[in-house]
matplotlib code that plots the C-alpha trace (Angstrom):
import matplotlib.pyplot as plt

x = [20.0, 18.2, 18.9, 16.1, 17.0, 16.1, 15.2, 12.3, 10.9, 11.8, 9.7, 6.4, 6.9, 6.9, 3.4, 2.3, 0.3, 3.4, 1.1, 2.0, 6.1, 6.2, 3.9, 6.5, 9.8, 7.5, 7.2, 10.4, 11.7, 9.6, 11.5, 14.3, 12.7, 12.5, 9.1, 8.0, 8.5, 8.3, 9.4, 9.3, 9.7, 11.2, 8.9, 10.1, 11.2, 13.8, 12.1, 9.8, 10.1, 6.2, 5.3, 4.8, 1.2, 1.3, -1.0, 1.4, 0.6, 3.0, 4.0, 3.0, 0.9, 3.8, 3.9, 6.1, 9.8, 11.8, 14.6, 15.8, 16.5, 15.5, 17.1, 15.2, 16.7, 20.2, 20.1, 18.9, 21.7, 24.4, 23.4, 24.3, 22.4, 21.9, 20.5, 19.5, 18.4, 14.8, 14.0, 16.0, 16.9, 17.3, 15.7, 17.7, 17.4, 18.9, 18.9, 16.5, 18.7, 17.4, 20.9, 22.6, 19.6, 18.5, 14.7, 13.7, 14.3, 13.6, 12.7, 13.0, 13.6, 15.5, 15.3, 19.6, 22.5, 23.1, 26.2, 28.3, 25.9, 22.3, 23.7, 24.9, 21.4, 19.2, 21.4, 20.9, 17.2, 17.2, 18.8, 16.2, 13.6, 14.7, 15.0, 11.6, 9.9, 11.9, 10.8, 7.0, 7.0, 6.1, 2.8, 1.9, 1.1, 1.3, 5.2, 4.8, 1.6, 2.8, 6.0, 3.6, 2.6, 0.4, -0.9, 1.2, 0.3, 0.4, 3.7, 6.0, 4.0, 5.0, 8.6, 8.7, 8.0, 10.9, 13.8, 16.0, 16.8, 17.8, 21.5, 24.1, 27.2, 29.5, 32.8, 34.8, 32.1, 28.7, 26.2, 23.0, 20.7, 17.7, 14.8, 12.5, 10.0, 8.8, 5.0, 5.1, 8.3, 8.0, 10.9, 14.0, 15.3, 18.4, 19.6, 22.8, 24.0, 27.0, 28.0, 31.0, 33.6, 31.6, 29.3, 27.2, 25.2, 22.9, 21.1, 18.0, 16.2, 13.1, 12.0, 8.8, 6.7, 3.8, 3.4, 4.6, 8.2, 7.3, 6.5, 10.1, 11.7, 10.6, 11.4, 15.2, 15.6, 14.2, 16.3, 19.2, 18.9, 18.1, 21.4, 23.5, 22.2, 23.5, 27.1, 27.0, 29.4, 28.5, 28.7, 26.2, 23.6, 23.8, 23.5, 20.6, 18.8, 19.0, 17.5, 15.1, 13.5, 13.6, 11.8, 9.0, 8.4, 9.5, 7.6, 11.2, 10.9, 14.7, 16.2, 20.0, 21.7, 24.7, 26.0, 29.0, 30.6, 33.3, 35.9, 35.7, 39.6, 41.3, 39.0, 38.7, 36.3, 34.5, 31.3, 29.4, 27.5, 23.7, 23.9, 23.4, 25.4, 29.3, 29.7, 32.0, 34.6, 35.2, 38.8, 39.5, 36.5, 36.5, 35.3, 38.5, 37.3, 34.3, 34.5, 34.2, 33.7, 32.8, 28.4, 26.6, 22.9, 20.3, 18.8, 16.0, 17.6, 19.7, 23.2, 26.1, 28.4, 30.9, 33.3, 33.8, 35.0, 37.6, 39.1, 41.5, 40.2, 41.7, 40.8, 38.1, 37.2, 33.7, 31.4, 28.5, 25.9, 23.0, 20.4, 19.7, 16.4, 19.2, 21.6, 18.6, 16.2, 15.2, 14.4, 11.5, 13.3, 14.7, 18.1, 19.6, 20.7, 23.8, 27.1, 28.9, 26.4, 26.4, 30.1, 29.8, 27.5, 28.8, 31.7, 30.8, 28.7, 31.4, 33.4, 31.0, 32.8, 28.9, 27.5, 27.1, 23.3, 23.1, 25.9, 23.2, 20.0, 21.8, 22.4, 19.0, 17.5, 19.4, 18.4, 14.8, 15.3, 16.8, 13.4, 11.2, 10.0, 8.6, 10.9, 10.0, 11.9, 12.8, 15.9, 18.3, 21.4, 23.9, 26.9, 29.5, 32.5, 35.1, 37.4, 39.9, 40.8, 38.9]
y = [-195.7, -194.5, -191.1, -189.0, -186.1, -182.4, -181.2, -182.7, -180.9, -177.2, -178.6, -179.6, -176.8, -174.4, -173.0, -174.8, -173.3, -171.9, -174.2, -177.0, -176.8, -180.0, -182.2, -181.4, -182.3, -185.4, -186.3, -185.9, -187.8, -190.5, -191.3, -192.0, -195.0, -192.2, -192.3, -190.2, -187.2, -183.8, -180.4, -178.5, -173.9, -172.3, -169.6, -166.5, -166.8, -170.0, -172.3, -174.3, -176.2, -176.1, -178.5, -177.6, -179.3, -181.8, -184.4, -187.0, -190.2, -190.2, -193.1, -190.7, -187.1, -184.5, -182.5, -179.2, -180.3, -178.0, -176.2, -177.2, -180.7, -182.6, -184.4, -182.1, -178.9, -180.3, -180.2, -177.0, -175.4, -177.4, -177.0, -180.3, -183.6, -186.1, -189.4, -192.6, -196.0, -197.2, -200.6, -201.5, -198.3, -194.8, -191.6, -188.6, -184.6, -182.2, -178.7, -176.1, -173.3, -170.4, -169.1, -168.9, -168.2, -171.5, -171.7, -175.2, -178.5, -181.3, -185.2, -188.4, -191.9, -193.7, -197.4, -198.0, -197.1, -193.6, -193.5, -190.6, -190.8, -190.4, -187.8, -185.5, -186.4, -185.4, -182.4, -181.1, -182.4, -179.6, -176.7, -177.4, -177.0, -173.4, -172.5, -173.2, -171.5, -168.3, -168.2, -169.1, -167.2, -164.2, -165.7, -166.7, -165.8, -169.5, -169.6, -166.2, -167.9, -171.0, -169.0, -167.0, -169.4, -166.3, -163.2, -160.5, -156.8, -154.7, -152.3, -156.0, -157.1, -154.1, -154.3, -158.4, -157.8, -154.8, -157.1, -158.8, -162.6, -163.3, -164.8, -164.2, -165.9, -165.4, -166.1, -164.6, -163.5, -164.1, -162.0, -163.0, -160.8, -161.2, -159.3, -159.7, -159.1, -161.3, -160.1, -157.2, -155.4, -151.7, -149.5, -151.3, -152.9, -153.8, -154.7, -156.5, -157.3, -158.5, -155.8, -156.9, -156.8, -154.7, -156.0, -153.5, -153.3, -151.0, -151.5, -148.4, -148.1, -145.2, -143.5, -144.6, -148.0, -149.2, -148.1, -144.8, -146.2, -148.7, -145.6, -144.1, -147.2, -147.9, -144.9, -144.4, -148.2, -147.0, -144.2, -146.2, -149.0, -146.2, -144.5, -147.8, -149.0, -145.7, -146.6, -143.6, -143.3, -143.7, -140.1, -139.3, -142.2, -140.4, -137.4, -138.2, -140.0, -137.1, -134.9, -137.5, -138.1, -134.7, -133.5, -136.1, -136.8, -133.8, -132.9, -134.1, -137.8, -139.0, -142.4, -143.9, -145.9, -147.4, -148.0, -150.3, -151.5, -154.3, -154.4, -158.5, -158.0, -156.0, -156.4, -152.6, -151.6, -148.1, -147.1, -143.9, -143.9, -141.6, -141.6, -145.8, -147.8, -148.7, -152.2, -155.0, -156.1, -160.0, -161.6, -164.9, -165.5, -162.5, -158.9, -156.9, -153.0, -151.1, -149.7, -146.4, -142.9, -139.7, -140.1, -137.9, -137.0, -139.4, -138.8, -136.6, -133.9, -132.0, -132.7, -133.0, -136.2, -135.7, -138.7, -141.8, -145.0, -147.1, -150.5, -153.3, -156.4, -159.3, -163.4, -164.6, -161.4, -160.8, -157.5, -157.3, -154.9, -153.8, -151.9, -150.6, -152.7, -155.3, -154.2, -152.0, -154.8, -155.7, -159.0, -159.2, -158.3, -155.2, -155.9, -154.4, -157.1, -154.7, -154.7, -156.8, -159.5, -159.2, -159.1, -162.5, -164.6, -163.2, -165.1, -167.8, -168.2, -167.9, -170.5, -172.8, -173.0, -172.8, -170.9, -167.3, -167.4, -169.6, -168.1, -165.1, -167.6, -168.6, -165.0, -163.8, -166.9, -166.0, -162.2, -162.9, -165.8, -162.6, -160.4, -163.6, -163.3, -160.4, -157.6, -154.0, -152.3, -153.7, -155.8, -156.8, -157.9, -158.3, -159.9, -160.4, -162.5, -161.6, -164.7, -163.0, -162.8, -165.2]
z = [12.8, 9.5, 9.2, 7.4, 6.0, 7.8, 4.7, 4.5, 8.2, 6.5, 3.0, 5.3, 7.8, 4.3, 4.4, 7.4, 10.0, 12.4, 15.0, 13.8, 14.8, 17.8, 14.9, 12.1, 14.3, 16.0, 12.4, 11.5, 14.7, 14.2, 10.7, 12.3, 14.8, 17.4, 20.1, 22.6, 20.9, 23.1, 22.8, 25.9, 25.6, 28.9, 30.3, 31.0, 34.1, 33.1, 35.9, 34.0, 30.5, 29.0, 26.7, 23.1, 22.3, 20.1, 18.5, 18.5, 20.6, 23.7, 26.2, 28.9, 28.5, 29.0, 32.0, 32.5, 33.9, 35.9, 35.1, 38.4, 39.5, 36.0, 33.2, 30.8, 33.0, 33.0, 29.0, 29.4, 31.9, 30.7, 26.7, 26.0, 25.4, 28.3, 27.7, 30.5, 29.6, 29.2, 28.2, 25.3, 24.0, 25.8, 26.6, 25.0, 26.4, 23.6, 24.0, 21.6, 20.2, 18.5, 17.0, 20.3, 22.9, 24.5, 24.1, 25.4, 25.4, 22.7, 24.4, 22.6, 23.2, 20.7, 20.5, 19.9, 21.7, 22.1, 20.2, 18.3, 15.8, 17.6, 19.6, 16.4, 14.7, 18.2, 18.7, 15.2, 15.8, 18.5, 16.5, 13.8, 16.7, 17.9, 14.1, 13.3, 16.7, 15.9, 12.4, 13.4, 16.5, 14.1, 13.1, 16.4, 20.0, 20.4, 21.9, 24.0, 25.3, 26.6, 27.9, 30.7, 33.7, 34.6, 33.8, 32.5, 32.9, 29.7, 30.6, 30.9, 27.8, 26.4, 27.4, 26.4, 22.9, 22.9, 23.8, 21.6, 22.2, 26.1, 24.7, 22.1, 21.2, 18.3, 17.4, 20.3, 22.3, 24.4, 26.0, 28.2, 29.7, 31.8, 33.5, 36.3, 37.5, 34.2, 34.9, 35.9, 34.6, 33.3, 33.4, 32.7, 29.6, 27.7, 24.2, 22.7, 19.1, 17.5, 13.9, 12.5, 14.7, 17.5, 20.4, 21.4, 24.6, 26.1, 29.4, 30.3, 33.6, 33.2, 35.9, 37.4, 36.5, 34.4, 31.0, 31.3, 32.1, 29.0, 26.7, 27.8, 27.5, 23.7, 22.7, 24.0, 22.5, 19.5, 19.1, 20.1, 17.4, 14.7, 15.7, 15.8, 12.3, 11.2, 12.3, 15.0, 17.7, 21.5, 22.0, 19.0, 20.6, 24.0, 23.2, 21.0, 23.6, 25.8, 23.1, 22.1, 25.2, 26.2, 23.3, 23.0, 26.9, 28.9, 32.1, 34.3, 32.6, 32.6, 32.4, 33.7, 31.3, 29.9, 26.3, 25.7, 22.3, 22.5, 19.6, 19.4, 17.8, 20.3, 22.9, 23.5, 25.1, 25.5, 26.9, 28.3, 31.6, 32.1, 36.1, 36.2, 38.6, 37.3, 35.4, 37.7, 35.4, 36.3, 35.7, 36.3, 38.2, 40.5, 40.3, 40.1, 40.2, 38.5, 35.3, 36.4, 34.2, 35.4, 34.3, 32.7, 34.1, 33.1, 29.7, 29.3, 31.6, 28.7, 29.9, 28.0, 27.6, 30.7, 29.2, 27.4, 29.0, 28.2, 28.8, 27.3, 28.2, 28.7, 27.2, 29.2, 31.2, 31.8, 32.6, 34.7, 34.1, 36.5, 37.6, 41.4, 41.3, 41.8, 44.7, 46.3, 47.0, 50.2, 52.3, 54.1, 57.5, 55.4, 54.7, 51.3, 48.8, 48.4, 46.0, 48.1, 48.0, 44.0, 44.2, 46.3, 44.1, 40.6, 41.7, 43.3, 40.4, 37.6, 39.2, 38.2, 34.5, 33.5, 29.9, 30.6, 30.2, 32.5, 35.5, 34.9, 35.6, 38.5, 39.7, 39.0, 40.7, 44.0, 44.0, 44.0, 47.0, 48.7, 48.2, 49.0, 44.8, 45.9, 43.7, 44.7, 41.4, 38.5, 38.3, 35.0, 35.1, 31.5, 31.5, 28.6, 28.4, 25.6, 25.2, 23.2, 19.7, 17.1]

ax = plt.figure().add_subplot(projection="3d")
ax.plot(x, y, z, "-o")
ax.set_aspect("equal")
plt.show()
């Protein structure tokens, strides 16, 4: 197999138009003997891979795959590449990786075995992919575009372009997060972000929905990420929340939420709680107790810090984090999704040995069977897995 050279994709992608990312890799595949090139983005509800468009001649227009029950979706969940014969070569499936957040899937059929070689080449083929979208992406409503199957109102527009990347991973740790309803979402939101040897993670629920919720929600992240990037502690970001939101929104507007930061070398782990629902700490598969501290109000309602949390994890534990859009959603006959049933399928689900991002697809997948895709609140769900010293 002639290897070109990925240099050559970043040279012709340099002052490109950032719509041109599925013709440069196309391109760049087809050096290499490679046909059939297509790059598929997940939308934002991880069910369907989109096509990228492309001017590239295919064997066979590209249609959206799903997640579910495709060779494209098992590179996605597993985040690994799958291949199966066709005619005298094979079709390949890599994963796209943006950093660590999966962002779709890269197709190609290669006309030689799929050997040690094609693999490492299609794989880095991939990571080159996810590269280039997250640097273009900020030229370009082109990827947030093809990511919405349907219309999304302007408070989860709002709160889309707020959030960080859906995954992390670094050394010693991971984080996903995600957030439904995608279309319609106002209120809740999250953040996570590896500093040095710290992971922190926030997860906010505002009062309320629509834009008003979206307002309060922008500005407590805001606040949150100014106060982090100033190296302040968990108390000093509370505290200042409270006073922020308090100050700028008043009239009773309040918000529950939780701020976490994971020492990646000790594994200590300290958090404060504004009147949101207690993290499930998972070891070895199962849900072992809450992390329970005695909560402050929510912010906005001028009350002091009551305590700060602590925990030593151990290797390979896990936390859950949630909001009560989750465990207080209903089915259509009226019966509460509850704790016990999160409890239940967070475990079920972590003894699949799966990626975290995708345990929590799983999870989220099953809450909105429960509520017949109908969510009546927000629901987001975080979960982090420490797996011990690096």
């Amino acid at each position: 197999m002639d290897i070109p050279n990925h240099g050559a994709a970043l040279r012709a992608l340099s002052g490109a138009s950032p719509t041109t990312v599925a013709d440069t890799i196309a391109a760049t595949a087809q050096a290499a003997g490679a046909i059939d090139i297509v790059l598929y983005i997940v939308d934002f509800e991880q069910t369907v891979l989109v096509p990228i468009p492309s001017t590239s001649v295919h064997v066979e227009a590209p249609v959206p795959e799903g997640v579910n029950g495709s060779m494209a979706g098992r590179a996605y969940t597993e985040q690994a590449a799958v291949s199966a014969p066709r005619g005298d070569g094979c079709r390949v499936w890599v994963p796209i990786l943006e950093g660590s957040d999966r962002t779709g899937v890269l197709a190609l059929t290669l006309e030689v075995p799929f050997g040690d070689e094609a693999q490492r080449w299609s794989e880095e083929l991939g990571i080159l992919a996810g590269v280039t979208i997250a640097a273009q992406a900020r030229y370009t409503d082109l990827f947030n575009m093809l990511r919405r199957r349907k219309a999304m109102n302007l408070a989860a527009s709002m709160q889309w372009d707020l959030l960080p990347p859906l995954g992390l991973s670094a050394s010693g740790v991971s984080s996903a997060a995600l957030l439904e309803p995608a279309y319609e979402v106002g209120g809740d939101c999250f953040d996570h972000v590896v500093n040095g040897s710290d992971l922190d993670v926030a997860v906010m629920d505002a009062m309320g929905h629509g834009v008003r919720s979206s307002m309060v929600a922008s500005l407590a992240v805001g606040t949150y990420r100014h106060d982090r990037r100033e190296g302040q502690s968990l108390a000093h970001m509370h505290e200042h929340i409270d006073q922020v939101v308090a100050e700028h929104l008043g009239d009773g507007i309040f918000m529950t939420g939780q701020l976490l930061r994971l020492n990646i070398k000790s594994g200590i782990l300290t958090w404060v709680n504004a009147g949101h629902p207690a993290p499930l700490l998972l070891r070895d598969g199962r849900v072992v107790r809450a992390l329970e501290c005695r909560p402050s109000l929510p912010w906005g309602l001028g009350s002091p810090l009551e305590e700060l949390g602590s925990e030593s994890l151990q290797p390979h534990d896990s936390v859950l984090l949630y909001t009560d859009g989750v465990v207080e959603g209903r089915s259509a006959d009226g019966e509460a999704f509850g704790l016990e049933r999160l409890v239940d399928l967070v475990e079920r689900a972590a003894a699949t040995r799966q990626p975290t991002a995708e345990v929590l697809r799983r999870l989220v997948q099953e809450v909105l069977v429960h509520q017949d895709n109908r969510l009546r609140d927000d629901a987001t769900l975080v979960l982090f897995t420490w797996d011990g010293v690096p």
